[in-house]
C-alpha positions as CSV (number, residue, x, y, z in Angstrom):
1,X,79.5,120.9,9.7
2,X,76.1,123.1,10.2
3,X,74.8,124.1,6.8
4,X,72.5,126.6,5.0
5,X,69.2,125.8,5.4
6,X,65.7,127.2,4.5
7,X,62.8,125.2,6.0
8,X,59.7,125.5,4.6
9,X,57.4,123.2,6.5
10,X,56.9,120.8,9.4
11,X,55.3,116.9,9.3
12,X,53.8,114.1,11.3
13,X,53.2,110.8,9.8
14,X,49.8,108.7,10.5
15,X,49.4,105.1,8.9
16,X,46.7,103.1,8.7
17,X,45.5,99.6,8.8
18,X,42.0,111.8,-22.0
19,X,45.9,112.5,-22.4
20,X,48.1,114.8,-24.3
21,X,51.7,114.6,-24.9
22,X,53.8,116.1,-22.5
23,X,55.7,119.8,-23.5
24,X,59.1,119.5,-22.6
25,X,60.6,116.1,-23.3
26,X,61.7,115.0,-26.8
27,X,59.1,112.5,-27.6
28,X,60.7,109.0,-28.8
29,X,60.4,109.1,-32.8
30,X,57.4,106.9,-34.1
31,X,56.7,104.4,-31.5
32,X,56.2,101.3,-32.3
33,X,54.8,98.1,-31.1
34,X,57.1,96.0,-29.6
35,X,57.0,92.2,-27.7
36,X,56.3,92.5,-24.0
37,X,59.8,94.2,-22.5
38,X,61.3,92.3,-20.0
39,X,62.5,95.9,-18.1
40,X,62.6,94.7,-14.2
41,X,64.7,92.1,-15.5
42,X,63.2,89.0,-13.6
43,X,64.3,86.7,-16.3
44,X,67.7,87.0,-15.3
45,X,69.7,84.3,-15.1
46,X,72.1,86.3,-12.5
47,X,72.0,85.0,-8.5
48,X,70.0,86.5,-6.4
49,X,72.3,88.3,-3.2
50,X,73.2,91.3,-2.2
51,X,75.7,92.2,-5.2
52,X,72.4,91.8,-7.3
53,X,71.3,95.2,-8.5
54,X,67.7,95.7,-9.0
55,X,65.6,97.6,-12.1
56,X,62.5,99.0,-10.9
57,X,60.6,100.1,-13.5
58,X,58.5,102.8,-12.6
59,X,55.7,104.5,-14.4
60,X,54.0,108.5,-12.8
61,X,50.5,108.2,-13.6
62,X,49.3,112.2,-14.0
63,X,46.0,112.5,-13.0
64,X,45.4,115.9,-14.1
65,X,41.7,117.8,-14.3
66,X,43.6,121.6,-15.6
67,X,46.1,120.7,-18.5
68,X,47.8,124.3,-18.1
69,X,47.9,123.8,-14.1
70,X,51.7,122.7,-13.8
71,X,50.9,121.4,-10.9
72,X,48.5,119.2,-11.9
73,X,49.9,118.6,-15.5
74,X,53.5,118.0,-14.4
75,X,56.3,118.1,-16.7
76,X,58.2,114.7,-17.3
77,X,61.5,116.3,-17.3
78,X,60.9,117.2,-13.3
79,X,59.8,113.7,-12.6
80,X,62.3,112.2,-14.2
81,X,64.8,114.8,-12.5
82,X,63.1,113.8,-8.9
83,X,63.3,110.3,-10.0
84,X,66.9,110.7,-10.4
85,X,67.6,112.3,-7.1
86,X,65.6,109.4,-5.4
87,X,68.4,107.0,-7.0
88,X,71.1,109.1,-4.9
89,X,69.1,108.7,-1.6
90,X,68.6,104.6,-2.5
91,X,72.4,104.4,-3.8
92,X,73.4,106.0,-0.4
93,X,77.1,107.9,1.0
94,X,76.3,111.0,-1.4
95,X,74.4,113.2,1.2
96,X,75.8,111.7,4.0
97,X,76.5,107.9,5.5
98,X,74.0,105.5,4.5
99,X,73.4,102.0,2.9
100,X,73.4,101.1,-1.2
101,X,70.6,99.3,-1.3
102,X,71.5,98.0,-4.4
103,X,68.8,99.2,-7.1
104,X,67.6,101.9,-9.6
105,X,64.4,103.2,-10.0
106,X,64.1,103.4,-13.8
107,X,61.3,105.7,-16.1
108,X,59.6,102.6,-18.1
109,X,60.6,103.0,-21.5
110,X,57.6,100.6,-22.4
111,X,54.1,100.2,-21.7
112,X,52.6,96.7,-20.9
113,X,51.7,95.6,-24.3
114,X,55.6,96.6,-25.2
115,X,55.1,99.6,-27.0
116,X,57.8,102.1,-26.7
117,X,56.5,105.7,-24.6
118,X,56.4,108.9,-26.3
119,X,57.6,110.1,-22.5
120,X,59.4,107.3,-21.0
121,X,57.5,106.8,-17.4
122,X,55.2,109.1,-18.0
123,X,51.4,108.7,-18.9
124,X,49.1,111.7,-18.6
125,X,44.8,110.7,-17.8
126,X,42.2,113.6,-17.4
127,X,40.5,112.5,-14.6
128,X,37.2,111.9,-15.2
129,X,36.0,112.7,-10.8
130,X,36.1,115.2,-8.6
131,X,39.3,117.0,-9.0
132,X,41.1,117.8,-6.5
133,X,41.4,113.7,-5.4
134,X,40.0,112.7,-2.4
135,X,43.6,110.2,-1.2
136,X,41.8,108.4,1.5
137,X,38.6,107.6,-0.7
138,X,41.3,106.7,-3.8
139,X,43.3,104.4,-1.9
140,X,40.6,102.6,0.0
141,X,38.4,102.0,-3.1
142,X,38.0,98.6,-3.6
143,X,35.3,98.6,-6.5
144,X,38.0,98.4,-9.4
145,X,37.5,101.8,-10.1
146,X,40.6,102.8,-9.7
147,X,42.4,99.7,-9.9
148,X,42.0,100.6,-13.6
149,X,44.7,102.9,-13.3
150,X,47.3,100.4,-13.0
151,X,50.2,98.8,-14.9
152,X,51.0,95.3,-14.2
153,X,52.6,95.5,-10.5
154,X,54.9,92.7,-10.8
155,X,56.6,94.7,-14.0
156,X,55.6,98.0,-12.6
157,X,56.2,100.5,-9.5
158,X,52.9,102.4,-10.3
159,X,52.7,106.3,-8.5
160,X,50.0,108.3,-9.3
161,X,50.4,111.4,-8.9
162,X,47.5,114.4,-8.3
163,X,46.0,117.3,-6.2
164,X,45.4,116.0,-2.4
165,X,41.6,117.2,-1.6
166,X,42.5,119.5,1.8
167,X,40.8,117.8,4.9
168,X,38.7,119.6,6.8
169,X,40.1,118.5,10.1
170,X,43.5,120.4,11.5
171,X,45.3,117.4,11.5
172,X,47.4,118.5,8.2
173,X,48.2,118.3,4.4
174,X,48.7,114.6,3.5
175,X,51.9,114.5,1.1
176,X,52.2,111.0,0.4
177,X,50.3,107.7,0.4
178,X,51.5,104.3,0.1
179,X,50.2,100.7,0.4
180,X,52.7,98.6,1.7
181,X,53.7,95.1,0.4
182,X,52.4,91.7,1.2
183,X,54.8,88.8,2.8
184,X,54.5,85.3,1.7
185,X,53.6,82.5,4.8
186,X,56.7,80.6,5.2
187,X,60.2,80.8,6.3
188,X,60.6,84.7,4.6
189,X,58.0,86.0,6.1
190,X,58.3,89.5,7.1
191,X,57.2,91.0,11.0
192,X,55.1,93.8,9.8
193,X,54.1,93.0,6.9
194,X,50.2,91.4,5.9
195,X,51.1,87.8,5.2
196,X,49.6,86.1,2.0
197,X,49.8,82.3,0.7
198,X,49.2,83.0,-2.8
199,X,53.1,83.5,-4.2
200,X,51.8,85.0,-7.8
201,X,49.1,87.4,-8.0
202,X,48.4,89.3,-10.7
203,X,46.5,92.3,-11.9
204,X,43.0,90.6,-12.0
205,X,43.2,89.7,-9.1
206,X,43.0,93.7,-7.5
207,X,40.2,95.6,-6.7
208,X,42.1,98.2,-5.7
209,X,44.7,100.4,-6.8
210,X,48.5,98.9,-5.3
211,X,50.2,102.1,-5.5
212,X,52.2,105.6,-4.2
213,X,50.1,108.1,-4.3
214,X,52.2,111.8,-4.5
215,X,50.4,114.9,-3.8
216,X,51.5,116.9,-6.8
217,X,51.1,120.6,-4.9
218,X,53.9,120.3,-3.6
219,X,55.8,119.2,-6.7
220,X,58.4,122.2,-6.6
221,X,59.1,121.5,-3.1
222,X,62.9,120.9,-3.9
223,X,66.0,121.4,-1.6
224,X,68.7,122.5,-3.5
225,X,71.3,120.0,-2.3
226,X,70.4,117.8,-5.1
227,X,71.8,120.8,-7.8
228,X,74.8,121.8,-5.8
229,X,78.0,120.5,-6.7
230,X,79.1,119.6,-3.4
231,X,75.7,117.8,-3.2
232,X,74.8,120.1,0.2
233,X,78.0,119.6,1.7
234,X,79.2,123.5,1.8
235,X,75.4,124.9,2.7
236,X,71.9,124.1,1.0
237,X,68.6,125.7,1.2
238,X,66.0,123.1,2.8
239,X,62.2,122.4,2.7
240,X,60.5,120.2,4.8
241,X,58.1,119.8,2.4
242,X,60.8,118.6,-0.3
243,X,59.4,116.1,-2.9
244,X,62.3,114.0,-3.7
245,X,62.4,112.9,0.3
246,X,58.6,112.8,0.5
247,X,59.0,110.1,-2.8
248,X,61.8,108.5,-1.5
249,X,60.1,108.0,2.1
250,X,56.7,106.5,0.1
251,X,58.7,104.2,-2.0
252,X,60.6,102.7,1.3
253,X,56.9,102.0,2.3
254,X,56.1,100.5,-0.8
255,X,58.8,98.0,-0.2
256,X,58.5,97.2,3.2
257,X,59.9,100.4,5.5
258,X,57.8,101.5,8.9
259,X,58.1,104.8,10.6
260,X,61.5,104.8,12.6
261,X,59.6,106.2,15.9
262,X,56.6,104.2,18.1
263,X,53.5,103.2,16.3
264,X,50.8,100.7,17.6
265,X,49.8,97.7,15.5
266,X,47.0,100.1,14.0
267,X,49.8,102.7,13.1
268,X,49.1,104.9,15.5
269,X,51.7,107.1,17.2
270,X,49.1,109.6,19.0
271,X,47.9,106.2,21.5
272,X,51.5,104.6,22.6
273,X,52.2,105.3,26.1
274,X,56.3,103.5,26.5
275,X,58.9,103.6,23.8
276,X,59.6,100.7,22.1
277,X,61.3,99.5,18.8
278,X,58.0,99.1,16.4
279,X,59.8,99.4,12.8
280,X,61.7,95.9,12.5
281,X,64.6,97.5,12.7
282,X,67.4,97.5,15.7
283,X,69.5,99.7,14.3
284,X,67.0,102.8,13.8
285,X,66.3,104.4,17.8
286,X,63.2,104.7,17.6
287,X,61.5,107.5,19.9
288,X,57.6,108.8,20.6
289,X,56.8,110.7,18.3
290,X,53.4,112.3,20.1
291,X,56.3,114.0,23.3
292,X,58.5,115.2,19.8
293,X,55.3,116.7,18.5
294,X,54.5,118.6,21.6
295,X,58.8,119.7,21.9
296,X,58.4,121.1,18.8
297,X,55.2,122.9,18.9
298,X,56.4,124.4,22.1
299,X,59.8,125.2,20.9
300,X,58.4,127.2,17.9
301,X,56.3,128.9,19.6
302,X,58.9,130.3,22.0
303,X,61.1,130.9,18.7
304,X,59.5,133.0,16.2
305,X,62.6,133.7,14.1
306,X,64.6,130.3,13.6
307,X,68.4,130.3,13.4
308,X,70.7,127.4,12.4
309,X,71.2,126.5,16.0
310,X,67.1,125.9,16.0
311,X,67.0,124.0,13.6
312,X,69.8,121.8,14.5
313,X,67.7,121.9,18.6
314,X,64.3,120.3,16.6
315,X,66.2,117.6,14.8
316,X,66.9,116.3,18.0
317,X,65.2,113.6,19.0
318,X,65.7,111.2,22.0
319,X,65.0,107.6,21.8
320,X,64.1,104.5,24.1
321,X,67.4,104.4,26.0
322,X,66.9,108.6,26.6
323,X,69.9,109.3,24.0
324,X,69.8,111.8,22.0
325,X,70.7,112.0,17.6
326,X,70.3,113.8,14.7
327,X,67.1,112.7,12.8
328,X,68.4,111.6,9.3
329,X,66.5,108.5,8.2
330,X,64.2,108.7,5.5
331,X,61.6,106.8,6.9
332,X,61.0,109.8,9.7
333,X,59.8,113.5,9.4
334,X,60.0,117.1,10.9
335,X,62.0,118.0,11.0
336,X,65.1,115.1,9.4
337,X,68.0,115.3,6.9
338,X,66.2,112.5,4.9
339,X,69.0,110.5,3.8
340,X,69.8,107.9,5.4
341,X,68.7,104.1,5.0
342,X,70.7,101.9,7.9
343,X,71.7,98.2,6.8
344,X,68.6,96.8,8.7
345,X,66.4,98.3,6.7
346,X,68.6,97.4,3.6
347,X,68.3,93.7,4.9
348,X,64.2,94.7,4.9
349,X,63.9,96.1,1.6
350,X,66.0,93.4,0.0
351,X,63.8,90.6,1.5
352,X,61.1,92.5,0.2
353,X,62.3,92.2,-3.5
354,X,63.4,88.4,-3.2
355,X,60.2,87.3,-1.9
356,X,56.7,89.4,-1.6
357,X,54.3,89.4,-4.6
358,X,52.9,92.5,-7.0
359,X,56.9,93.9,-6.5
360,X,59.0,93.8,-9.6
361,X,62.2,92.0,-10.1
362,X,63.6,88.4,-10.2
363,X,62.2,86.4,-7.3
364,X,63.4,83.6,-4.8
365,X,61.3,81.1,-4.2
366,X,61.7,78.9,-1.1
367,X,60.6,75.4,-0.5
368,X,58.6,76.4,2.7
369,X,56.0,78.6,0.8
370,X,52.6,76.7,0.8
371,X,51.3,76.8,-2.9
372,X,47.2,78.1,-2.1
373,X,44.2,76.8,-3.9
374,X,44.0,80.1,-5.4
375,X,47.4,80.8,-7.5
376,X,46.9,81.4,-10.9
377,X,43.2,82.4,-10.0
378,X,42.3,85.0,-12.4
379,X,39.5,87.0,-10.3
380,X,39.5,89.5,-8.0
381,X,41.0,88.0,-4.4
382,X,40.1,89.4,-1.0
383,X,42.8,90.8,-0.4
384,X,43.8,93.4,3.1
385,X,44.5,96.7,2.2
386,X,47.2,98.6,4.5
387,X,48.5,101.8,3.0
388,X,50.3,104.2,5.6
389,X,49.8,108.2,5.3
390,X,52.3,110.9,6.1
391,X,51.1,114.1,6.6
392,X,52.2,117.9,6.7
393,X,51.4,119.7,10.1
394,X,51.5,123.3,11.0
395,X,53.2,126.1,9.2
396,X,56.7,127.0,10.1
397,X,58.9,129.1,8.0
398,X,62.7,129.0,8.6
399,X,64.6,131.4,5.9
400,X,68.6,132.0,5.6
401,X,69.8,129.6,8.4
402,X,73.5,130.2,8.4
């Protein structure tokens, strides 16, 4: 059934190789200190399969330069409201068919020394730099200055969240950031993934920050599906720009998830020349993404006032085989439903958690991972850094699609 949409903006996705307490959450009455929380639950004595349900811990670090600039300052009560949304996409079948992947994204109710939060997953920092944030120059900073930033990986998803600096080339807004995880050398090693010997690393050993970075301007960016009580299914107003689906595709980065369409092995989509399946996953069609780009551009520009039936034409993409489907999955953009996660990627994302360092959780261990000379090394490691960017292109406006 073709539903109400409103859609706000388009994407393309590149990747590449002093605090105050918030205003509108009850804070937790007198916090105490507290022994270290065990809150990703990786003492568990449960087995490890697929019935397993993983806690995530997750903490939004607010970098903020205006404290009255709600979208720099952002409220806890929206990110724990986005947070909660992102749950529904992971959890799957509630805004259309799609795989449980079998975990919960949780505000940290602790911080690493294990005292309780006055705003559970939530810690605000006045940032002391150049304000707006420079993503690119954040990201690839290996100096440790912002590697400071960050809570314990292996207890913590860390997100920071902040102003993008605009580029000043047309190639878009960037929305989202993420690094991607490591893959231990042995018998779960991931295709895709940079492979690493050392099975434990901790927080001294980064030199850079190991994170999601959200661009918090478009923090209100919010379809309204996620309100409605039929979840969408009756009619919804959209953006293409909507923050929950923007988190939702960073965090399947963060634990393991490529772009659905062609890349090259330096992430690029602009230099492929056939079609071919570049995300791990058979059971996502993958397509080129540079002969979408240059459909949709020439379709809008034909189309100055979008109807339904448009925007149902430019989520049509055709893949390797030349068939054509509705673009869903989270891990593509502009314009998609992002919803859907197939079991493939579930199988991914579930390796990720059993096996790859600086990701919370319970771990499996296997016989064939070589122990390095450099486990339980407590200084910085060289270490590759591969974070993949997804950016906002173009301006299209699509209002009361019926």
């Amino acid at each position: 059934m073709k539903k109400y949409i409103y859609a706000m903006l388009t994407f393309a996705c590149l990747a590449f190789a002093g605090c105050k307490s918030n205003d509108d959450m009850e804070p937790v009455d007198n916090p105490a200190e507290a022994t270290q929380q065990d809150e990703d639950d990786d003492n568990t004595t449960s087995t490890l399969n697929d019935s397993y349900t993983y806690q995530l811990p997750v903490i939004f670090h607010v970098l903020y330069s205006d404290p009255n600039d709600s979208k720099q300052y952002v409220s806890a009560t929206t990110l724990k409201n986005i947070l909660s949304y992102v749950n529904e996409i992971y959890k799957g079948n509630v805004y259309g068919k799609s795989e449980d992947i079998k975990l919960s994204f949780n505000l940290a109710q602790y911080d690493e020394n294990g005292k309780k939060l006055e705003t559970p997953g939530v810690e605000y920092i006045q940032y002391p730099g150049t304000y707006p944030i420079d993503c690119h120059a954040f990201m690839s900073d290996n100096t440790g200055a912002n590697a400071k930033y960050l809570w314990d990986p292996n207890e913590y998803i860390n997100v920071m969240l902040y102003n993008f600096k605009a580029s000043d080339t047309k190639a878009g807004v960037t929305l989202g950031i993420s690094d991607m995880p490591y893959t231990l050398k042995g018998d779960s090693a991931l295709a895709g993934l940079d492979t690493v010997q050392v099975s434990s690393i901790k927080k001294s050993n980064l030199s850079y920050a190991y994170c999601s970075s959200i661009n918090s301007l478009y923090i209100n960016d919010m379809s309204s599906r996620y309100t409605a009580a039929d979840k969408g299914a009756s009619g919804y107003t959209y953006y293409a720009s909507d923050i929950v689906v923007t988190l939702a595709h960073e965090l399947g980065h963060y634990l393991g998830l490529h772009h659905i369409f062609t890349e090259n092995k330096s992430g690029s989509y602009q230099e492929v020349d056939s079609c071919y399946d570049s995300d791990y996953c058979k059971d996502t069609p993958s397509y080129l993404r540079a002969e979408y780009e240059d459909y949709m551009n020439e379709y809008s520009k034909k189309h100055s006032s979008l109807s339904t039936d448009d925007f149902y034409a430019l989520l049509r993409r055709t893949n390797c085989s030349n068939e054509t489907f509705l673009s869903a999955n989270i891990m593509d953009y502009s314009i998609g439903l992002g919803y859907k996660i197939s079991a493939d990627q579930k199988r991914r994302i579930r390796s990720v958690l059993y096996n790859s360092p600086l990701i919370p959780g319970p771990k499996v261990r296997t016989t064939a991972t070589t122990r390095s000379p450099e486990e339980g090394y407590e200084g910085v490691l060289d270490l590759p850094i591969h974070w993949v960017e997804c950016k906002l292109v173009g301006g299209q406006r699509i209002e009361n699609i019926k």
